[in-house]
Residue frames as qw, qx, qy, qz and C-alpha x, y, z in Angstrom:
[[0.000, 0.887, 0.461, 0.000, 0.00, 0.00, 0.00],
 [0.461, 0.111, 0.070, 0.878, 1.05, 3.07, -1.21],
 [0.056, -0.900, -0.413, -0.127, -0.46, 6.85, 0.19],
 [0.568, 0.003, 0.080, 0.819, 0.41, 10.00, -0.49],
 [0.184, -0.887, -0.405, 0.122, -0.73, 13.37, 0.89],
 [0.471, -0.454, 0.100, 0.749, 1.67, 16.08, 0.27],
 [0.343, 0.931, 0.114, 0.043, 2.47, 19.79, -1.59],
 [0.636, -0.333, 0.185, 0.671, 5.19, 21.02, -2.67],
 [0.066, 0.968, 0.059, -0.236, 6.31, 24.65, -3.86],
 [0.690, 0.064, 0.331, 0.640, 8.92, 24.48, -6.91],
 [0.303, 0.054, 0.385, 0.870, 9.19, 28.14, -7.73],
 [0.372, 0.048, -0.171, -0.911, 6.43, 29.09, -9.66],
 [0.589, -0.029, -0.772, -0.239, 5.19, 25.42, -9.86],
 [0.497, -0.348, 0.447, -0.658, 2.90, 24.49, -7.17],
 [0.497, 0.014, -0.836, -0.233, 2.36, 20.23, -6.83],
 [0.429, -0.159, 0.665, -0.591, -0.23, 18.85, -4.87],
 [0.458, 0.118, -0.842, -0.258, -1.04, 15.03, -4.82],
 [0.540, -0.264, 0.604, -0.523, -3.28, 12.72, -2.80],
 [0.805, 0.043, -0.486, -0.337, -4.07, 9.08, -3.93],
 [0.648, -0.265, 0.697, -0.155, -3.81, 5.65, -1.96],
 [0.664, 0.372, -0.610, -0.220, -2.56, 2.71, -4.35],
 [0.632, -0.328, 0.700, -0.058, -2.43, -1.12, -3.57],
 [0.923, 0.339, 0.141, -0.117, -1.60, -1.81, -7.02],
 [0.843, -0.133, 0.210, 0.477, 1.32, -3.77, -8.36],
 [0.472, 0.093, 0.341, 0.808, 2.18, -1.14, -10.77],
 [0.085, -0.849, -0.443, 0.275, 1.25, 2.20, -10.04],
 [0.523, 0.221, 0.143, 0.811, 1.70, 4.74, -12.80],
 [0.231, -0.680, -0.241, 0.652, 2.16, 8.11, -12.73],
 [0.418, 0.335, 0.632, 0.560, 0.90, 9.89, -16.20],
 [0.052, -0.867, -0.135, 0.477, 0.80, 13.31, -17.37],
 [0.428, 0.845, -0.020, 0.320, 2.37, 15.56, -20.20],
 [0.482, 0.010, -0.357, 0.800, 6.14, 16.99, -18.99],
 [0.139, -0.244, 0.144, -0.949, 5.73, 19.70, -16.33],
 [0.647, -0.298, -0.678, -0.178, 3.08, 17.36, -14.78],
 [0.539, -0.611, 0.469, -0.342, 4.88, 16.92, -11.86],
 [0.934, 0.149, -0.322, -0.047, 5.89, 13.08, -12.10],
 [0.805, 0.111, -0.447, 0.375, 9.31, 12.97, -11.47],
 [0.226, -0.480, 0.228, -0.817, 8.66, 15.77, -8.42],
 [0.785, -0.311, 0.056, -0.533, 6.26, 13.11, -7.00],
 [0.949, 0.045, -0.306, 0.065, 8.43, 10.37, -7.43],
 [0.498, 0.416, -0.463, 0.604, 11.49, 12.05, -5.96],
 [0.524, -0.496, 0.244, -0.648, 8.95, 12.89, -2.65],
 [0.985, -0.151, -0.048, -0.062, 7.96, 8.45, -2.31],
 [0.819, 0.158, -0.456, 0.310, 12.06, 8.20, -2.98],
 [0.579, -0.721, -0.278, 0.260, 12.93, 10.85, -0.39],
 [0.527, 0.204, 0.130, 0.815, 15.13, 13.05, -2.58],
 [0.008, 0.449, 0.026, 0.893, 12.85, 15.45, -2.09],
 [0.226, -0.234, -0.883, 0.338, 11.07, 16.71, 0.71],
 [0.042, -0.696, -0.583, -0.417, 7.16, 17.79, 0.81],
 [0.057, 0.310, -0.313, 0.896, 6.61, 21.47, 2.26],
 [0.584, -0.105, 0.408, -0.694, 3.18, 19.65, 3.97],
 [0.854, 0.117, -0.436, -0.260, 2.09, 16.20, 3.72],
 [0.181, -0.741, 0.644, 0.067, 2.71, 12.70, 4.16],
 [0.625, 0.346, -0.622, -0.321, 3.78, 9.27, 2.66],
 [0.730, -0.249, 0.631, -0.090, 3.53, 5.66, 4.09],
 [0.544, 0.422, -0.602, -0.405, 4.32, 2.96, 2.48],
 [0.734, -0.171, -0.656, 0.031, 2.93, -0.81, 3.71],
 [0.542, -0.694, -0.471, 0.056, 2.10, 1.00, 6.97],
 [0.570, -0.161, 0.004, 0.806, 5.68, 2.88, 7.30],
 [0.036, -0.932, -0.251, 0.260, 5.26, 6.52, 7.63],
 [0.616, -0.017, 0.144, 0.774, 8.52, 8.03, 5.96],
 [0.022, 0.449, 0.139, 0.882, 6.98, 11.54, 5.62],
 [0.148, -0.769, -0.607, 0.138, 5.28, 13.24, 8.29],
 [0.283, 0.475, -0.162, 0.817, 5.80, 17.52, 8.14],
 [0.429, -0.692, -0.229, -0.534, 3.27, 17.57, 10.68],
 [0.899, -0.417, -0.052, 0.122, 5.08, 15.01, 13.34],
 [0.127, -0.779, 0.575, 0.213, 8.95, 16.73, 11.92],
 [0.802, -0.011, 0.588, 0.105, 9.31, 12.78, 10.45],
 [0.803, 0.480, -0.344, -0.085, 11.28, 11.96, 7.11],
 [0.898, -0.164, 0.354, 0.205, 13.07, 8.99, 6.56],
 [0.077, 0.540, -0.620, -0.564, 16.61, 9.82, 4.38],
 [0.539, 0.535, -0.531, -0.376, 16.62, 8.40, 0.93],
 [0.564, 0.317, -0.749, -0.142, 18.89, 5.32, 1.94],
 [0.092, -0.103, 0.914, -0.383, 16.82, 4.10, 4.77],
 [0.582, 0.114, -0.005, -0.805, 13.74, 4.00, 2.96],
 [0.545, -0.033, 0.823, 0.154, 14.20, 0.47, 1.21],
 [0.569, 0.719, 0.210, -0.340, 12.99, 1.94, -2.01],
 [0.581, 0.155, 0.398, 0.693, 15.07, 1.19, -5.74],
 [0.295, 0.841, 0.016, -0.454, 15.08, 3.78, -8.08],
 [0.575, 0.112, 0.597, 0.548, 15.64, 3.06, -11.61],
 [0.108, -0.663, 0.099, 0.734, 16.60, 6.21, -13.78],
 [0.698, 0.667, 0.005, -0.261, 16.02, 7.33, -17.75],
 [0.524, 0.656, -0.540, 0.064, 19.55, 6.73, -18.24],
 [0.924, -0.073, -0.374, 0.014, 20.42, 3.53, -16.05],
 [0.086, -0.872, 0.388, -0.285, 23.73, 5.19, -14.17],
 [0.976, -0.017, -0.109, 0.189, 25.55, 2.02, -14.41],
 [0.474, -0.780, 0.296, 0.283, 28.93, 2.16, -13.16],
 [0.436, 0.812, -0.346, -0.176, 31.29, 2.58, -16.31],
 [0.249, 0.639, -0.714, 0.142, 34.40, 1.06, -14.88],
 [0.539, -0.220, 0.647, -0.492, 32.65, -1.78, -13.37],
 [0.212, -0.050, -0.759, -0.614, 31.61, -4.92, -15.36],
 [0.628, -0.388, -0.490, -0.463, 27.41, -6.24, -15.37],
 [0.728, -0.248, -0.625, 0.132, 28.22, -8.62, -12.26],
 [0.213, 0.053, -0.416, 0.883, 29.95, -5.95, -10.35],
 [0.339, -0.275, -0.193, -0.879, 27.07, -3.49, -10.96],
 [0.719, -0.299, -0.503, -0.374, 24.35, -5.95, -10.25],
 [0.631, -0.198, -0.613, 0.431, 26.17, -6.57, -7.03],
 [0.161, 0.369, -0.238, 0.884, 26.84, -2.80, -6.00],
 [0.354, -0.399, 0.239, -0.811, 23.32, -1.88, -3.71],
 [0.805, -0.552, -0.140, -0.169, 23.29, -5.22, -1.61],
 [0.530, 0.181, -0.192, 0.806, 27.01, -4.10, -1.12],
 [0.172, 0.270, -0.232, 0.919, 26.21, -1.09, 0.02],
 [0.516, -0.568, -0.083, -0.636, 23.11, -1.80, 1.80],
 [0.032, -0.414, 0.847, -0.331, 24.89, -4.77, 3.80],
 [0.778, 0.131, -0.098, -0.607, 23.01, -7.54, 2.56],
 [0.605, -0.298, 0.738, 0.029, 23.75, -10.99, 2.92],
 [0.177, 0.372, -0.771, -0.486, 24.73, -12.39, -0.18],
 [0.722, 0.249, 0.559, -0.324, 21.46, -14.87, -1.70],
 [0.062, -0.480, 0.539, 0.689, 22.33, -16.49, -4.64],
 [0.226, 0.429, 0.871, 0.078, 19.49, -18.29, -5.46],
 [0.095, 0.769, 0.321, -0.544, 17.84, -14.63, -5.29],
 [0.103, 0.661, -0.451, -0.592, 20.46, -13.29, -7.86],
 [0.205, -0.160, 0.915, 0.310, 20.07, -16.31, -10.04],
 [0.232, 0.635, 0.699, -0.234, 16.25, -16.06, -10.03],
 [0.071, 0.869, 0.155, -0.465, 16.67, -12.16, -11.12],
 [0.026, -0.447, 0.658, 0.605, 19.67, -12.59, -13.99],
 [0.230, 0.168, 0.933, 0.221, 17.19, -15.32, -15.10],
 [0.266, 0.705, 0.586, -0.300, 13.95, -12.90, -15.15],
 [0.130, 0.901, 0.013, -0.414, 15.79, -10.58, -16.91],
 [0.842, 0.406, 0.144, 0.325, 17.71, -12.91, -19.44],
 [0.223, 0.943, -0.218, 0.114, 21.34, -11.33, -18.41],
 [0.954, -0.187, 0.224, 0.064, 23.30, -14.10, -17.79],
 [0.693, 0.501, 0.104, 0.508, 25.19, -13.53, -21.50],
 [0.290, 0.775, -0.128, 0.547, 26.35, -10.20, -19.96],
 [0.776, -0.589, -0.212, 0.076, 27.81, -10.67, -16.76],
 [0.681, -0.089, 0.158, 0.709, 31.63, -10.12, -18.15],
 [0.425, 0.497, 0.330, 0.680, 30.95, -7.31, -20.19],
 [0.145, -0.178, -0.219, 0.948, 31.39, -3.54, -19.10],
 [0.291, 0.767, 0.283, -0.497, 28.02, -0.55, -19.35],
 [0.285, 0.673, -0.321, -0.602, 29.76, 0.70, -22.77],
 [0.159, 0.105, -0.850, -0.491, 29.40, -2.67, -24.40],
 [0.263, 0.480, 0.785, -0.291, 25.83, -2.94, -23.47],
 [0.278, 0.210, 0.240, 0.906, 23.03, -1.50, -25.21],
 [0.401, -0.234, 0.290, -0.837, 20.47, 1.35, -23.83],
 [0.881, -0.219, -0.267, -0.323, 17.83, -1.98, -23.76],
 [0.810, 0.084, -0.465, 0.346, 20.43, -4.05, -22.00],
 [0.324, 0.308, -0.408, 0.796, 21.84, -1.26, -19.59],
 [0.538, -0.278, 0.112, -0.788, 18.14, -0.44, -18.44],
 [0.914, -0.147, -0.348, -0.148, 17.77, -4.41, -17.75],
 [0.552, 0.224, -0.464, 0.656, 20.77, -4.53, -16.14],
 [0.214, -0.384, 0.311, -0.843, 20.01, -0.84, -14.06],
 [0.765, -0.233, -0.319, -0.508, 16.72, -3.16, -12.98],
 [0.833, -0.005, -0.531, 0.158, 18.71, -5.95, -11.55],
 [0.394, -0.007, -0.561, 0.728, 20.56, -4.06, -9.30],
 [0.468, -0.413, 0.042, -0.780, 17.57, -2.36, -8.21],
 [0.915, -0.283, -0.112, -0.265, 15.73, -5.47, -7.18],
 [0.701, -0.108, -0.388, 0.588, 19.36, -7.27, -5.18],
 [0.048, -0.325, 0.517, -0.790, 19.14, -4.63, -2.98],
 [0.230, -0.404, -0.867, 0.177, 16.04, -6.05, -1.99],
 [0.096, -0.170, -0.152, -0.969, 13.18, -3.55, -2.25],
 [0.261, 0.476, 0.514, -0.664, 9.68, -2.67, -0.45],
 [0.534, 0.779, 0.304, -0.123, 8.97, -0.97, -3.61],
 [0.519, -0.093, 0.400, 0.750, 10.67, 0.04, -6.90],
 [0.228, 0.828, 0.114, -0.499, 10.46, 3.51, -8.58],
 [0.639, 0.306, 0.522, 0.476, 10.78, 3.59, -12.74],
 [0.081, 0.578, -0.011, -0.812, 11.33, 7.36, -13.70],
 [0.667, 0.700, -0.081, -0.239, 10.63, 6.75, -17.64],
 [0.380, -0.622, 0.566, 0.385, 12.97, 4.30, -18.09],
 [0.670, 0.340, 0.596, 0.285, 12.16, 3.52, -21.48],
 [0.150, 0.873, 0.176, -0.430, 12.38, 7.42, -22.29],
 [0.198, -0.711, 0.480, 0.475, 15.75, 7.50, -23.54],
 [0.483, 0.106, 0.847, 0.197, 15.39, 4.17, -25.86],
 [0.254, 0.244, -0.578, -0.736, 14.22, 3.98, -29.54],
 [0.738, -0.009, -0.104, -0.667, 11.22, 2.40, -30.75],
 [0.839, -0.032, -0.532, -0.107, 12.96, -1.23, -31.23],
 [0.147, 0.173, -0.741, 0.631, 14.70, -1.14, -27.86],
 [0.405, -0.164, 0.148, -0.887, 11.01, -0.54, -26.35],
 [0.881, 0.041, -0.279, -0.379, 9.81, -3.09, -27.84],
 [0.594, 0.215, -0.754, 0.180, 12.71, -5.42, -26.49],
 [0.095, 0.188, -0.554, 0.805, 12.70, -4.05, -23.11],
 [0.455, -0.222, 0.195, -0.840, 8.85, -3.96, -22.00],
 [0.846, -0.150, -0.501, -0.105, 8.31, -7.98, -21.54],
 [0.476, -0.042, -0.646, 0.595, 11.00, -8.07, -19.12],
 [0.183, -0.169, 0.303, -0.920, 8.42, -5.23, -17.22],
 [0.829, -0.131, -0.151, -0.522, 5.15, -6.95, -17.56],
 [0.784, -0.156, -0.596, 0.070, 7.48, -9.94, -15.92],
 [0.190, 0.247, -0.577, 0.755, 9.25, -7.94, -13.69],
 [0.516, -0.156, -0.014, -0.842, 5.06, -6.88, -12.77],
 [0.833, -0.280, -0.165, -0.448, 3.75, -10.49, -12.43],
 [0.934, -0.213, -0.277, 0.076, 6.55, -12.51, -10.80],
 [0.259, 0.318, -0.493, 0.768, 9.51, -10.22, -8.99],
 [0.507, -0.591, -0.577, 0.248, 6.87, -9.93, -6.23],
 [0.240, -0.373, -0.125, 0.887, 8.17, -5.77, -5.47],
 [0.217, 0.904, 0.349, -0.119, 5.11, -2.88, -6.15],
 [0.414, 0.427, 0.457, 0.661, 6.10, -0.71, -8.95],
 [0.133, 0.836, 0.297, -0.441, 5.54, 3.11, -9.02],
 [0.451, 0.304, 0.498, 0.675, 6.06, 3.47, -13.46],
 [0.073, 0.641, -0.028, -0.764, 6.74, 7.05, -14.56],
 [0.210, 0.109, 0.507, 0.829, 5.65, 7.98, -18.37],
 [0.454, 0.443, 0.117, -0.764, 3.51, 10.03, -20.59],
 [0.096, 0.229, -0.801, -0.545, 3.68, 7.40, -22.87],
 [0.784, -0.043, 0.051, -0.617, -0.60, 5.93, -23.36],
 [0.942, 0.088, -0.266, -0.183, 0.42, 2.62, -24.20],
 [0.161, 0.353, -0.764, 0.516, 3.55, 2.12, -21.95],
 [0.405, -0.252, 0.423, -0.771, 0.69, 2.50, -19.11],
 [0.843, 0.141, -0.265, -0.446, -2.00, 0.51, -21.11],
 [0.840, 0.102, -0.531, -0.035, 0.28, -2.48, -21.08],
 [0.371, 0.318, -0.622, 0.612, 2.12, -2.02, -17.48],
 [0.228, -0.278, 0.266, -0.894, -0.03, -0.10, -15.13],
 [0.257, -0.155, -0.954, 0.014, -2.40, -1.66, -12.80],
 [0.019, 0.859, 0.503, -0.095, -3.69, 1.41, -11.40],
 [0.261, 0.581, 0.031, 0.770, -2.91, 5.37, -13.24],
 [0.162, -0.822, -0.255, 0.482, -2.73, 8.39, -11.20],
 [0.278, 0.881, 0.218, 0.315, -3.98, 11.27, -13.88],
 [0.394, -0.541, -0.145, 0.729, -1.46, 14.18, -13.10],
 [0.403, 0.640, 0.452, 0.472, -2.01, 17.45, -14.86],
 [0.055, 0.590, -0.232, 0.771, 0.15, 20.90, -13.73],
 [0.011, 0.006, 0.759, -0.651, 0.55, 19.45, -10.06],
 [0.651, -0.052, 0.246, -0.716, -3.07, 18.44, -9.57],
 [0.263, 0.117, 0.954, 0.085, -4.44, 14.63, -9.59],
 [0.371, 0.082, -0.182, -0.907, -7.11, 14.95, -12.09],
 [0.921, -0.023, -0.200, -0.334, -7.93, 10.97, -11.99],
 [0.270, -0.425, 0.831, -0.236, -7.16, 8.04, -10.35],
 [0.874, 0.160, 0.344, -0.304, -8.46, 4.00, -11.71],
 [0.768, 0.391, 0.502, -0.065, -7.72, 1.93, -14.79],
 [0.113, 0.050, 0.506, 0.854, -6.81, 2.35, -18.30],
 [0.099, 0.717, 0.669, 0.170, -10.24, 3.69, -18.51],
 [0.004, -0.963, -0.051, 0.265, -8.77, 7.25, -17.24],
 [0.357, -0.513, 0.306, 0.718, -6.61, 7.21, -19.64],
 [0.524, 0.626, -0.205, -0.540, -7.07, 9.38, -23.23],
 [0.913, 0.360, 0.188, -0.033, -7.27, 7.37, -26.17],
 [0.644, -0.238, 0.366, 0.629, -3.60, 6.13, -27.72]]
């Protein structure tokens, strides 16, 4: 379960959100300048609301009212980015290792075997970020999300950066990541049919305001 009460002043930009979600894949959909990746950076804890607050499977991690936030890297939340921020000088295996390294995870290798296997990256284990490509690096960026062991995983648009046939390669491994990684989803895009085939439940955003909340039924036609 995922709720979220909160404003935030950006300037001129004013963002104010409320929804409750208990669905596997909660997107966030809107035109740029939406808000989106404002709302997502509140659930990851990069940013922090000027009133509001967030739970998340009962876990307060905002309160402004109670003085409560939880930093960023005690939230248990992934974040997977438009551009994957793999570690250049590192190969796949390293990477894929790096945030249950640095959260001090016990090493599960049945886990990591399960996850190189959902995400068919087995073949790239040796090979550095600059011999991957953008489909591959965003599968990859995935993996080490989910070995840190996540509560929930945040997707800014990560198909943004990608061409049409990468898109196409790259959005099975989401619709599995959606029915059998077992970790709630919160998918940025503006993209109608990204949503259509991912989303389980939309939250409408339009110039910082929820306008809807349900289905592909609140979303506009493709």
């Amino acid at each position: 379960m995922l709720r979220v009460d909160v404003s935030k002043q950006l300037g001129e930009f004013s963002l104010q959100a409320t929804f409750a979600s208990e669905g596997r894949v909660t997107g966030l959909f809107g035109a740029s300048g939406a808000g989106k990746t404002s709302l997502i950076n509140m659930i990851a804890g990069l940013l922090r609301p000027d009133r509001g607050t967030i739970a998340v499977d009962g876990e307060t991690l905002d309160d402004t009212t109670a003085g409560r936030h939880v930093p960023a890297h005690r939230r248990r939340i992934g974040y997977v980015f438009q551009d994957a921020r793999l570690f250049p000088h590192l190969d796949v295996r390293q990477n894929l290792d790096y945030g249950r390294r640095m959260n001090r995870l016990a090493d599960n290798p049945a886990q990591r075997a399960r996850i190189i296997d959902l995400l068919d990256i087995g073949s790239l284990l040796d090979r550095r970020p600059g011999q991957l490509s953008g489909g591959e690096r965003q599968r990859v960026a995935l993996g080490r999300a989910l070995l840190a062991s996540p509560r929930l995983l945040l997707l800014d648009e990560p198909l943004g950066s990608l061409d049409d046939e990468r898109k196409v390669e790259i959005l099975p491994y989401l619709v599995r990541l959606r029915d059998e990684a077992g970790v709630p989803m919160v998918y940025v895009s503006h993209d109608v049919e990204e949503m259509r085939q991912l989303a389980t439940s939309i939250v409408m955003l339009r110039r910082g305001r929820v306008i809807d909340f349900g289905g592909a039924e609140v979303l506009p036609a493709a």
